[in-house]
N, C-alpha and C positions, 0 to 999 in steps of 0.2 A: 654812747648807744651801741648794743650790739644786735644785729640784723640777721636773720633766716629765711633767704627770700626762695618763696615755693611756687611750683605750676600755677596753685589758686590761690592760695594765702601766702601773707610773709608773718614772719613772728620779731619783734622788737622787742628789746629788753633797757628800757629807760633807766641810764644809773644815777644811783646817789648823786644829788646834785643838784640834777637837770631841769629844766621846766618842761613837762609834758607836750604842753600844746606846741612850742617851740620846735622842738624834738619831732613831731608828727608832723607839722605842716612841712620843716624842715626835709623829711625824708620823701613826703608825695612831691616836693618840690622836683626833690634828683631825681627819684621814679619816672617821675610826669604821671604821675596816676590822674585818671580822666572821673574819678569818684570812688569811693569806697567806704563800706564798712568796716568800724574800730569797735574792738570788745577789750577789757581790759580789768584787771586787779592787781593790788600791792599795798605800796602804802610811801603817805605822803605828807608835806609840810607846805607851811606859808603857801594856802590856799586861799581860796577865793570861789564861791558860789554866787547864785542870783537866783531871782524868780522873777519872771515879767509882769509887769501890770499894764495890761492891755488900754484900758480905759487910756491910761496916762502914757501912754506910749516909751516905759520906763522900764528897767533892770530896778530893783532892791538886791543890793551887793549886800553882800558880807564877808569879812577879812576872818578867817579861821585862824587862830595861835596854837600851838603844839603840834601835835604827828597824828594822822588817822590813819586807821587802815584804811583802802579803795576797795569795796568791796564791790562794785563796779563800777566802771563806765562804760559805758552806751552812746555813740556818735556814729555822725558821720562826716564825710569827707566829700565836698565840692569846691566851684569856684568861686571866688568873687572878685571882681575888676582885677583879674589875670594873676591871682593868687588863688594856692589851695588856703581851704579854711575848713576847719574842725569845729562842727557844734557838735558840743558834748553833755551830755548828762553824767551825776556821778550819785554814788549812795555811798557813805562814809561812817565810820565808826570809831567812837572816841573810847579811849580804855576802858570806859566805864562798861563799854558795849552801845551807848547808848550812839543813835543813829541820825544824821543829817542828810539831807540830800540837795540838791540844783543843778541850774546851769551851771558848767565851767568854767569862768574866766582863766583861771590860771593854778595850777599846781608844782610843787615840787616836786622830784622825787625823794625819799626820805630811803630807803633802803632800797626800794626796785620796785620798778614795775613793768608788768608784764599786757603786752598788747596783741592785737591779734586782726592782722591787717585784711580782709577781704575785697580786691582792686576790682573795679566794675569796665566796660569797655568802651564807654561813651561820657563824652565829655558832660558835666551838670554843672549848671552853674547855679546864683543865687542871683536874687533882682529883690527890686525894695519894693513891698507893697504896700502903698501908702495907707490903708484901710487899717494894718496893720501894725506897721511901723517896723516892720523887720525885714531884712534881705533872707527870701523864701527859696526853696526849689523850686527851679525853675523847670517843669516836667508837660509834657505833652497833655491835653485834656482826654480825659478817658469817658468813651461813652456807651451808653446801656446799649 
């Protein structure tokens, strides 16, 4: 991984190889980033998507084969039981052009990828909301 860390943003460049989410939580680890915004494109291999079904309090995975472009991903970055953790969205494109999108479970990098880190100043964590099923941000209630 190579690193461009700035006043407001830092810039990441995930190599060949690497697994994204690994690589990310990896680096707010050293940081100590207290939350942030992740923007990102490139392109990538032996991935892994989902979409939640609420009802059933379940992920449907999907294991992707070959290389896609990343033609985004959209996350963010908090805590959960004393680890940083990346949920991330992604929208992907197979040679054909033709387009996938989900949750992240897991990516490759495939030739590079390009992220774009924006550090927030306050620690966020996640907590499980049982209604839901999912460990949520954890944010102050906001009132009219």
């Amino acid at each position: 991984m190579q690193i461009l860390r700035g006043e407001q943003h830092h810039m990441l460049r995930i190599l060949r190889g690497e697994e994204i989410m690994d690589s990310v939580t990896r680096f707010a680890q050293q940081e100590d980033l207290e939350h942030a915004v992740v923007l990102g494109l490139g392109a990538v291999m032996d991935v892994e998507i989902g979409a939640y079904i609420l009802e059933e309090k379940r992920y449907v995975r999907r294991q992707l084969e070959g290389y896609y472009e990343l033609t985004n991903l959209t996350g963010n970055l908090a805590w959960v039981d004393g680890a940083p953790y990346l949920h991330a969205h992604v929208s992907l494109s197979d040679h054909e052009c033709q387009g996938l999108g989900g949750h992240l479970f897991r990516a490759t990098c495939y030739a590079s990828v390009e992220l774009t880190i924006w550090p927030g100043r306050q620690r966020i964590e996640r907590r499980l909301d049982d209604a839901i099923g999912l460990k949520l941000l954890d944010l102050p209630e906001w009132m009219d």
